[in-house]
C-alpha positions as semicolon CSV with decimal commas, in nm:
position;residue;x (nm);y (nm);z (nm)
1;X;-0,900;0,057;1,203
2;X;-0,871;-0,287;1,330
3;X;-0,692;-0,481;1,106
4;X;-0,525;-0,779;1,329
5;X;-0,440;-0,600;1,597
6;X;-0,141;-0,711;1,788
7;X;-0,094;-0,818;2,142
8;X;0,067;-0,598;2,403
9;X;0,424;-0,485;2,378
10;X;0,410;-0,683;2,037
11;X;0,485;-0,544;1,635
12;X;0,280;-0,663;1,332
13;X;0,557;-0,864;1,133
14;X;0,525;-0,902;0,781
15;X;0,412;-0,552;0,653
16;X;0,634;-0,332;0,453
17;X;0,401;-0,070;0,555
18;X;0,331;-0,168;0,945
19;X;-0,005;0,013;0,962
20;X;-0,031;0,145;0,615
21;X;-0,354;0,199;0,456
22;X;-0,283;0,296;0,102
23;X;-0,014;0,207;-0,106
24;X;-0,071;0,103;-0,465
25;X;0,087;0,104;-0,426
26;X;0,161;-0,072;-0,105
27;X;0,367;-0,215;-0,092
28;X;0,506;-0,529;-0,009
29;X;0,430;-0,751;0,283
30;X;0,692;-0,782;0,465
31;X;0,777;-0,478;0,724
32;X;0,586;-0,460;1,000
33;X;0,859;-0,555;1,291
34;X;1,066;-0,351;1,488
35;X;1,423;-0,444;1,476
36;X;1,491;-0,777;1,648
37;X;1,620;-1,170;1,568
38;X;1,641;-1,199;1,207
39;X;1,607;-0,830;1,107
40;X;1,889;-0,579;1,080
41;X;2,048;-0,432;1,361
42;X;2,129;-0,073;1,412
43;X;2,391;0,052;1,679
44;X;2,423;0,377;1,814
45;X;2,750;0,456;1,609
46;X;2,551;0,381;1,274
47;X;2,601;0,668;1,020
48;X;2,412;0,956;1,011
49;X;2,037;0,919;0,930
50;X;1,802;1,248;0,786
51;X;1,571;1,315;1,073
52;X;1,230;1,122;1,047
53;X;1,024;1,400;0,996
54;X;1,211;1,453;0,669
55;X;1,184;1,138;0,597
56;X;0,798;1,099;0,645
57;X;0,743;1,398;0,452
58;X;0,948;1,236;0,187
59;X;0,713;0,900;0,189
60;X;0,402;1,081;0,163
61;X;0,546;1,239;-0,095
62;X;0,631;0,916;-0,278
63;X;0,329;0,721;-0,232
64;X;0,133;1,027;-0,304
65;X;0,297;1,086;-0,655
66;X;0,273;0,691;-0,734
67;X;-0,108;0,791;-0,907
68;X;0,053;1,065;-1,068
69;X;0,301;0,827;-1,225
70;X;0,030;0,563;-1,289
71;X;-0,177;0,782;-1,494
72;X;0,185;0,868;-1,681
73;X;0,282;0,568;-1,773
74;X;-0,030;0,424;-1,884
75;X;-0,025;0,669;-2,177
76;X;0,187;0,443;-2,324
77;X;0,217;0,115;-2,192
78;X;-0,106;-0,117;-2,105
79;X;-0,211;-0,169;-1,759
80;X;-0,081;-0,490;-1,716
81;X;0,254;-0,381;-1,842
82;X;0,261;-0,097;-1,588
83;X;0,159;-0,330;-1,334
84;X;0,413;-0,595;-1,378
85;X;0,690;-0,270;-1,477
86;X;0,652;-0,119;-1,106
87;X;0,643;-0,472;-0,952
88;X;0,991;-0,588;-1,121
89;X;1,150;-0,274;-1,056
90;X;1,088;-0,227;-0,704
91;X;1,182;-0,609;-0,663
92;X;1,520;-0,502;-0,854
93;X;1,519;-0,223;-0,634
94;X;1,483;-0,468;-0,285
95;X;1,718;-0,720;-0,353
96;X;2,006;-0,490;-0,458
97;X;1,992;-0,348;-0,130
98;X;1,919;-0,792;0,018
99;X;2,321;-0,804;-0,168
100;X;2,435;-0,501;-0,028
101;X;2,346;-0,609;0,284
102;X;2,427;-0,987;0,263
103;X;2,091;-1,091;0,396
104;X;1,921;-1,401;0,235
105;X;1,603;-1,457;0,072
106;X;1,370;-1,711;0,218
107;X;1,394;-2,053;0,126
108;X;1,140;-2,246;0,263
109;X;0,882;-2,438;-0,002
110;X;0,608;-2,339;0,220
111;X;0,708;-1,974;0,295
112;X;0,724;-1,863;-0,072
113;X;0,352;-2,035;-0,148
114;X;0,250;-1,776;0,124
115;X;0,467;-1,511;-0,038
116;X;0,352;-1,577;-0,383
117;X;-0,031;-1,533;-0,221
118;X;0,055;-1,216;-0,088
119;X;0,214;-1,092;-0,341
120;X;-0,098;-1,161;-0,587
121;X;-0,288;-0,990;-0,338
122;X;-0,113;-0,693;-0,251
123;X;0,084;-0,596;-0,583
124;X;-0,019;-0,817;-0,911
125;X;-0,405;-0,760;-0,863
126;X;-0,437;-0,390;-0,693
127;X;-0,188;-0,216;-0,913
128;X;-0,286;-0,402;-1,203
129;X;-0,664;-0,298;-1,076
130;X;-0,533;0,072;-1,045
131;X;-0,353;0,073;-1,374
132;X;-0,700;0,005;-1,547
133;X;-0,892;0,198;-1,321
134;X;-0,696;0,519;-1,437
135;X;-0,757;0,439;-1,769
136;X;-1,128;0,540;-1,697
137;X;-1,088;0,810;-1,386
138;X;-0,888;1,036;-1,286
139;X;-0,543;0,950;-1,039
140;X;-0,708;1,141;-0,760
141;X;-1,005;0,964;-0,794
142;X;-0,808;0,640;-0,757
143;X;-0,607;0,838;-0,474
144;X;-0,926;0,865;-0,279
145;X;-1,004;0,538;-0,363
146;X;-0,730;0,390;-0,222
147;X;-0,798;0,551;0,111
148;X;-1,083;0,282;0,133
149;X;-0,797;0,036;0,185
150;X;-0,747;0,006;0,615
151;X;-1,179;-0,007;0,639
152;X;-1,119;-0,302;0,419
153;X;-0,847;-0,484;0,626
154;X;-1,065;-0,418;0,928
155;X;-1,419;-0,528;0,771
156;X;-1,211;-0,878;0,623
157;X;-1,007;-0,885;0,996
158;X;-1,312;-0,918;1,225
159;X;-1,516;-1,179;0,920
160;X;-1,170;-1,406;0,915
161;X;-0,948;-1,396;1,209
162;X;-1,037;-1,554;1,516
163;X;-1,060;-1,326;1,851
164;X;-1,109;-0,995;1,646
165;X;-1,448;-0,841;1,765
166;X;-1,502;-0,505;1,640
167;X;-1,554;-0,235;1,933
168;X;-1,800;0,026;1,941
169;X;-1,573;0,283;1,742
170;X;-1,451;0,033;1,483
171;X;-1,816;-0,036;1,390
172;X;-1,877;0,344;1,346
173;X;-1,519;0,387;1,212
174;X;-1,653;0,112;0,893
175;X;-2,002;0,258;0,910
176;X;-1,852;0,639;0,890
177;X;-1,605;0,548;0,604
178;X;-1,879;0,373;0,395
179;X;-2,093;0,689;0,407
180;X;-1,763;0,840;0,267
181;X;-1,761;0,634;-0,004
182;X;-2,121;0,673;-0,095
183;X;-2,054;1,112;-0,056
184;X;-1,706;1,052;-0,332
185;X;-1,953;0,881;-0,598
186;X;-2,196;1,128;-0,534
187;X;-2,459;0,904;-0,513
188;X;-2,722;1,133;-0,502
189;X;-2,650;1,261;-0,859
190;X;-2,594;0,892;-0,953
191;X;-2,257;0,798;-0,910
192;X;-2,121;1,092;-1,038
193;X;-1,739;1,019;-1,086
194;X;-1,703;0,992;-1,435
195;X;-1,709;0,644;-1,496
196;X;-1,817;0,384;-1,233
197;X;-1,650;0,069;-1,369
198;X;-1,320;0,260;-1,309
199;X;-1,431;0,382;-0,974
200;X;-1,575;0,030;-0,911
201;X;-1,188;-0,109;-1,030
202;X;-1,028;0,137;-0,762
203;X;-1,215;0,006;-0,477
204;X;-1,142;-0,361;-0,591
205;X;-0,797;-0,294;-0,580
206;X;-0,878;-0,149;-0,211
207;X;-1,005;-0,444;-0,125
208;X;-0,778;-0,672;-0,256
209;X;-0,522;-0,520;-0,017
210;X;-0,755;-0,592;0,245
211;X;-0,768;-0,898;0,245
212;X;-0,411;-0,898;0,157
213;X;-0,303;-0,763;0,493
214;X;-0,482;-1,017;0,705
215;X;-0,352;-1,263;0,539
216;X;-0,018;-1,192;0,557
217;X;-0,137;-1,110;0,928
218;X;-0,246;-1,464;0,946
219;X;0,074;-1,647;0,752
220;X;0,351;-1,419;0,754
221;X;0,371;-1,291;1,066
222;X;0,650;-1,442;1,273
223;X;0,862;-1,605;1,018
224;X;1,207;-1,572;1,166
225;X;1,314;-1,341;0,835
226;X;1,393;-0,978;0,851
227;X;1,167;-0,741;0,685
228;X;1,339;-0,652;0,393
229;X;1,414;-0,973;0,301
230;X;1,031;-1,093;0,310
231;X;0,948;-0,753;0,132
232;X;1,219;-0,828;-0,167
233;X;1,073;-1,235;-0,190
234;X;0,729;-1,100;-0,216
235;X;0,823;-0,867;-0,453
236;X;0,989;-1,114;-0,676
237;X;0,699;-1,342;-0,660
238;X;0,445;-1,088;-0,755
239;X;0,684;-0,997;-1,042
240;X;0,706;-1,364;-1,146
241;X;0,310;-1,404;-1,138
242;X;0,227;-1,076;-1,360
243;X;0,536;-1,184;-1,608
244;X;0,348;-1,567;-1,628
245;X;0,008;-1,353;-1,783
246;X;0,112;-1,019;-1,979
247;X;0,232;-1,164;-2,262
248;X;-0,004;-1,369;-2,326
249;X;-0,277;-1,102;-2,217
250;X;-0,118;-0,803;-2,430
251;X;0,097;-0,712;-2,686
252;X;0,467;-0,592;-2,602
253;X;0,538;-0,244;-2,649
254;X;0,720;-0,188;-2,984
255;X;0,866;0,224;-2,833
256;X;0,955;0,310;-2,539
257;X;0,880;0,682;-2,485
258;X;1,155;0,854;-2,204
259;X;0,887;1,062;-2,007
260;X;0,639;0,741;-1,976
261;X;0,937;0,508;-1,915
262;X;1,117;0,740;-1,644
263;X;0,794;0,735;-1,457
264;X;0,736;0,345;-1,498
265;X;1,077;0,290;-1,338
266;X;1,059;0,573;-1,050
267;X;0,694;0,452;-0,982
268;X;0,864;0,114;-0,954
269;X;1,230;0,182;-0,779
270;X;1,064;0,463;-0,542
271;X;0,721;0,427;-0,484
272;X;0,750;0,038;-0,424
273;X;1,048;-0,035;-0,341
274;X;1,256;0,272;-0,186
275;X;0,920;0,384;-0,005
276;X;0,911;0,047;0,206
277;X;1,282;0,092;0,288
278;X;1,164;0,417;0,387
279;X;0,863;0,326;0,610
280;X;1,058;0,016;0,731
281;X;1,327;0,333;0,907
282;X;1,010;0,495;1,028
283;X;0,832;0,193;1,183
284;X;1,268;0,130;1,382
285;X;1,318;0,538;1,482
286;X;0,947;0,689;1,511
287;X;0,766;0,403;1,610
288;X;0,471;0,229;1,396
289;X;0,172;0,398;1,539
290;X;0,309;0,762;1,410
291;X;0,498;0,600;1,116
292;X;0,101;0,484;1,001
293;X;-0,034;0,836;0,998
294;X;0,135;0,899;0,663
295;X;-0,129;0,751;0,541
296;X;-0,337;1,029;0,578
297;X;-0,150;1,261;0,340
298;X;-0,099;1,041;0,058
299;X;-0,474;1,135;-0,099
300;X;-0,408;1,493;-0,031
301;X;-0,102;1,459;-0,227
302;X;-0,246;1,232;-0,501
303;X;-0,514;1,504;-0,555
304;X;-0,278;1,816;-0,562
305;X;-0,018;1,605;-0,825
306;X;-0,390;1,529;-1,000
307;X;-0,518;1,854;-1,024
308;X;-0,175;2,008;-1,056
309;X;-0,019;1,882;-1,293
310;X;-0,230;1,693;-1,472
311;X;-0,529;1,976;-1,464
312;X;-0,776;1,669;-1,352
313;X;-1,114;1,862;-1,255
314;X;-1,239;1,737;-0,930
315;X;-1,635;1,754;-0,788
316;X;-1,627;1,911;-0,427
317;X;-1,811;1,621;-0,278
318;X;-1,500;1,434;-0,385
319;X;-1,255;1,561;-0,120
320;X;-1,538;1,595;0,084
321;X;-1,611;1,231;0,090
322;X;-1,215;1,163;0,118
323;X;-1,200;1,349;0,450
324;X;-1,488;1,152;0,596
325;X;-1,319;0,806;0,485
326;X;-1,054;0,936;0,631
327;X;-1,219;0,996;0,985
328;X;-1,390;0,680;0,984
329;X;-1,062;0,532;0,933
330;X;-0,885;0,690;1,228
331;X;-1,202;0,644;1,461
332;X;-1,195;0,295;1,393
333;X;-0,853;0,266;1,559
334;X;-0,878;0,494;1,806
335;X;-0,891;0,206;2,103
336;X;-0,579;0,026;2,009
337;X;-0,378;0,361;1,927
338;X;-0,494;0,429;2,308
339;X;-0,334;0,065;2,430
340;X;-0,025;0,052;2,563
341;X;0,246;-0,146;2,348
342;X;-0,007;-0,164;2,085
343;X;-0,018;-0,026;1,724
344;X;-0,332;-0,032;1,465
345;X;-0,235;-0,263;1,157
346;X;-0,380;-0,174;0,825
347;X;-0,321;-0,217;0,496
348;X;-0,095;-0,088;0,245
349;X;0,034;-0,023;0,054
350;X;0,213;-0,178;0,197
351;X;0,007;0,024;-0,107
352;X;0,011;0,008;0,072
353;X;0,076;-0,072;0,266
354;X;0,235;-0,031;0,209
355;X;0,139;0,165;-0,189
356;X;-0,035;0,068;-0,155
């Protein structure tokens, strides 16, 4: 996909997920750098690390299972208190490791009015978005859903960002991954996903990351912070913004069930926050162009965990359609995967980019 792509020899900077196209979860805006002024540095005597295949396994894993936990912990709690739940604990999560590493948050007036934008558009709207479309389908519908997310970032790239001109494939790459979309809602038996609104919410939430991405492409790139230290301010703000409205928008939960509060915190402290630490060491050992193809596992995961363990019944033209998204999203960065230097940047999940 195209999403701002950057120059030669030059890293995306403010995406937690540098290249990620899902991530409810996604994830926070903020890693999308290799290491350099302002971000951590790593010497050659630094402990031990597990070996990045592990450890991309391990993040596919995470985002994957962040639907699963959704769809958990909205048995219980309301969307918007899942919403605001994952966002405040994967902010905890962020700056614990901001003290343990003595970095600073941002202080800048400006900065944190770009951070607080971001973070409305990448975590308090799309997971809130997901939280209520999962209320109405199924979490690998929303999974597949989600895949939508880099074809977004592209389509809102070349509309708002000077200089980006779709090429041939990234035209084909949209025009392929919106035929996807129309073969998941089975449009020729009338949307046929079970309830449209919630399919409709899923692909809002998509596209709310979309636009989220260029516009942290736009403001946040190049900001003289480190990554983690963006990702944990963004965090907090988004946590701040969905704390300003629940209350007033739902009741508070009078019990707190274990199962449905484990997986509010773990969907929170690992699939938000641990999982951008985790691309963030992907993006510094792997590189950012293979560190983004985790996105392509995290539907195939979200459907397993689905069907799995929460015996969701899927339509076959659902995974169909999820595999041609899929391909239109990889054909529409196939030129700037090819360009020396250069890495495709896409959305998140953060979601997320990263997780999304």
């Amino acid at each position: 996909m195209d999403s701002p792509r950057p120059r030669a020899g030059e890293e995306p900077a403010s995406s937690p997920c540098p290249a990620s196209r899902s991530a409810p979860h996604a994830a926070p805006a903020a890693a999308v750098r290799r290491v350099g002024p302002g971000a951590p540095q790593h010497s050659g005597t630094s402990r031990r690390r597990l070996d990045w295949r592990v450890r991309f396994g391990l993040l596919a894993l995470v985002w994957g299972l962040s639907f699963l936990f959704v769809k958990i912990s909205g048995e219980v709690y309301a969307p918007l208190q899942v919403s605001w739940g994952r966002v405040a604990s994967g902010a905890a999560a962020l700056l614990a490791v901001l003290v343990v590493r003595r970095q600073p948050l941002p202080r800048a007036g400006l900065l944190w009015l770009h951070l607080a934008v971001a973070g409305l558009l990448l975590n308090a709207v799309p997971f809130t978005l997901f939280a209520y479309s999962e209320e109405r389908i199924s979490s690998a519908l929303a999974g597949i859903c989600n895949a939508t997310t880099p074809l977004f970032t592209l389509l809102v790239a070349v509309s708002a960002l000077p200089g980006e001109r779709p090429h041939r494939n990234q035209v084909a790459g949209m025009a392929l991954g919106f035929a996807g979309v129309l073969v998941v809602f089975g449009i020729w038996n009338g949307a046929d996903v079970g309830d449209p609104a919630g399919a409709g919410m899923a692909l809002g939430a998509a596209s709310s990351m979309g636009v989220g991405w260029v516009y942290v492409r736009r403001f946040l790139t190049g900001r003289g912070h480190s990554a983690l230290s963006l990702a944990a301010a963004q965090l907090t703000a988004g946590a701040v913004e969905l704390a300003l409205v629940t209350p007033f928008l739902t009741s508070a939960p009078t019990t707190f069930p274990a199962a449905q509060t484990l997986s509010l915190l773990i969907l929170g402290a690992l699939g938000t926050g641990a999982a951008f630490l985790m691309q963030y060491g992907l993006v510094r050992d792997a590189g950012v162009t293979l560190a983004s193809m985790v996105t392509y596992l995290v539907p195939v995961i979200s459907t397993l965990a689905g069907v799995i363990v929460l015996h969701e019944a899927l339509n076959w033209h659902q995974p169909v359609g999820a595999v041609v998204i899929l391909a239109g999203a990889a054909l529409s960065q196939h030129r700037a995967g090819r360009t020396a230097g250069s890495a495709p940047v896409a959305s998140g999940t953060l979601e997320e980019r990263c997780t999304r």
